[in-house]
N, C-alpha and C positions, 0 to 999 in steps of 0.2 A: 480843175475842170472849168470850164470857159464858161458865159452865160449864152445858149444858142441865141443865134439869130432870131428864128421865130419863136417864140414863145405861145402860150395856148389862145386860139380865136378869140375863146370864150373871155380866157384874163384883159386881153388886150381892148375888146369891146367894154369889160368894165371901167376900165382903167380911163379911156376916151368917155366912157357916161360921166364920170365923177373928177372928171378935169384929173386924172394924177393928180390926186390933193393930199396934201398931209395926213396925219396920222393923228388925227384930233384929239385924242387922251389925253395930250400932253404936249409943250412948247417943244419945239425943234430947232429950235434959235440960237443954243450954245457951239460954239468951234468944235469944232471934229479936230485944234490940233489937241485936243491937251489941257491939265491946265489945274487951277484949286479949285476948291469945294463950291469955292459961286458961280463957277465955269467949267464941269469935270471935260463937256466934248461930247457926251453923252444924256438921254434923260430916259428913265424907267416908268413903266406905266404898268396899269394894274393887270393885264392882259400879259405880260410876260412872264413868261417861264422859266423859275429860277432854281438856283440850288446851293446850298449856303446860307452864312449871315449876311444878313444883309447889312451890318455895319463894318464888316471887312474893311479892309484898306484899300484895297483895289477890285473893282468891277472888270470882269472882261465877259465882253458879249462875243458867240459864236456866231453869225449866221453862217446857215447850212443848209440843204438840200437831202429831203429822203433818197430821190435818185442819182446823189452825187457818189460814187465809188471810193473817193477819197473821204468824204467826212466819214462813210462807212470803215474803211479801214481805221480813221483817228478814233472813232467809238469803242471798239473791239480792242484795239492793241497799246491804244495811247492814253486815251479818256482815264480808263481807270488809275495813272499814274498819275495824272493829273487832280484830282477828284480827290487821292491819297495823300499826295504833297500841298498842295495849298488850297482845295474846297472844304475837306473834309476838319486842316486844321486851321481853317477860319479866318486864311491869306487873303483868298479872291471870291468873291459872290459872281455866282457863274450864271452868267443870261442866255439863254439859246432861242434865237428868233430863226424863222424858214425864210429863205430866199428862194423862191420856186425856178428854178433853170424849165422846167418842165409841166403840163399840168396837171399828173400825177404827185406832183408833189403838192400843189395844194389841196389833191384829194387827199393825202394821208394827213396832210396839217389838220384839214375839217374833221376829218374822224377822231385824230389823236384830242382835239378841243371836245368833244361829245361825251370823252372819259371822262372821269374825277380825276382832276388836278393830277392827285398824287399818282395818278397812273400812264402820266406826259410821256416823261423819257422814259421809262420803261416801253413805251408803244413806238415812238420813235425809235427806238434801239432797237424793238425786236424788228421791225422794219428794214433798220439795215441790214440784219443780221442775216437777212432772209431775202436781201436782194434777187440774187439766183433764181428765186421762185416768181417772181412778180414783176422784175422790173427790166420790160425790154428796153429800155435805152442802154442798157449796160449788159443784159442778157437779150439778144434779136430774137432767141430761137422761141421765145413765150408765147403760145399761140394766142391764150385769152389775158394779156394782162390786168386788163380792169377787172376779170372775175379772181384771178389771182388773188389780187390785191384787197378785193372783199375779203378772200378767204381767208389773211392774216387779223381780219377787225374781228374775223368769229373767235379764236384764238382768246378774245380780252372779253368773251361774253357778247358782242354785237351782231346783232343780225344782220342778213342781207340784207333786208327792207330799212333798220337801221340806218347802217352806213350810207346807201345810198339817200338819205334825206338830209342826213349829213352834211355829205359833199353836194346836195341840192340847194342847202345853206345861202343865199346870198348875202349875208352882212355878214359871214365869214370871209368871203370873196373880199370884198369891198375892206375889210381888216389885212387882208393878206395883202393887197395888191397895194396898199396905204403904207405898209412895213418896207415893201420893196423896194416901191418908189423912193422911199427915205433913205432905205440904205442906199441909194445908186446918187442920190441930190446930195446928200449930207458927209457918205463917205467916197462915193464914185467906186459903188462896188460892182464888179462885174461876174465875179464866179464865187464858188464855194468851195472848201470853208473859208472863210473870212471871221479873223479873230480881231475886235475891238479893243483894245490895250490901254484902258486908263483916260478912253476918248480915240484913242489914236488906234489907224485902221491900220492892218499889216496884210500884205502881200497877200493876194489867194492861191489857194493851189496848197498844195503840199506840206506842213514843215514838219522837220523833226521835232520831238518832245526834246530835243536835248535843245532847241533852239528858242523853240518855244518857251522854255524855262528862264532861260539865261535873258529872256526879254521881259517877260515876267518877274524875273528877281531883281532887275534894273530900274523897272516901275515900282518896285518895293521899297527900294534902297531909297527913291526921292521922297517917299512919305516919312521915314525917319527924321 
């Protein structure tokens, strides 16, 4: 899925207050190609969402989009083989950052940040899972999306007044819009999902787990 043209007033007005500045947590100064332990391509900060060891062998960062239809399908149908074959047995430490296409998507990122940790991608996942209900860019026919979309935060125990302070958040804003800009400066990402490979960005859009594997066992094979 492509990143739209217009993106949200609201992001884009932030984006212009705060110069598109980096993502301060942490230097962004390492190559995006690649590379050893004192250059991976990549740097992890405390604010990202992970899953796995974190002294794995290889890092791959997701960035994705709640209203992207495609990260929705690799969650539901793909993720789980993934998660089974090398998260789960301690291959890749798996980082999932939001790239907002939309700005519905950084209203679910501020809500899913308002849980407990441990209840990230579980909130992200029921999200997609539940696109259909919520999310007119992929479904038009949704009359109220934004109250929709409240109504998936009630689900995790959040209230309407909750959520909405939530996503009222501005130094979530200001975090989200800081992530973006980096993935678009750092790796020249433009859509979602976009898989991070070892430092190294790979194609967005679509792939199969069978491809994504065999890229992933490739990156394996040079840390031997």
């Amino acid at each position: 899925m492509s990143r739209k043209a217009v993106i949200a007033i609201a992001l884009v007005a932030i984006l212009a207050a705060f110069g598109i500045g980096y993502y301060m947590l942490g230097s962004w100064e390492t190559s995006a190609a690649g590379g050893d332990a004192s250059n991976p391509g990549f740097v992890l900060v405390a604010t990202d969402r992970t899953m796995g060891n974190p002294k794995a062998p290889l890092t791959v960062i997701e960035y994705g989009a709640p209203t992207c239809n495609i990260c929705a399908y690799f969650a539901a149908n793909e993720f789980p083989q993934l998660k089974r074959d090398y998260i789960d047995t301690g291959k890749i430490f798996f980082v999932f950052r939001t790239f907002p296409l939309r700005p519905m998507d950084g209203d679910v990122e501020k809500m899913a940040r308002c849980l407990p940790e441990d209840k990230y991608f579980d909130f992200i996942d029921h999200l997609w899972r539940n696109q259909p209900k919520w999310d007119a860019a992929e479904y038009p026919g949704i009359a109220d999306p934004h109250g929709e979309m409240i109504k998936q935060a009630r689900v995790f125990g959040m209230t309407a007044e909750q959520a909405e302070q939530c996503i009222a958040n501005p130094a979530e804003d200001e975090r989200i819009n800081k992530v973006s800009a980096e993935a678009e400066q750092k790796y020249h990402l433009t859509g979602t999902p976009t898989f991070i490979i070892d430092g190294v960005p790979q194609s967005s859009g679509a792939v199969p787990y069978e491809q994504l594997a065999k890229i992933i066992d490739a990156a394996l094979a040079k840390k031997k």
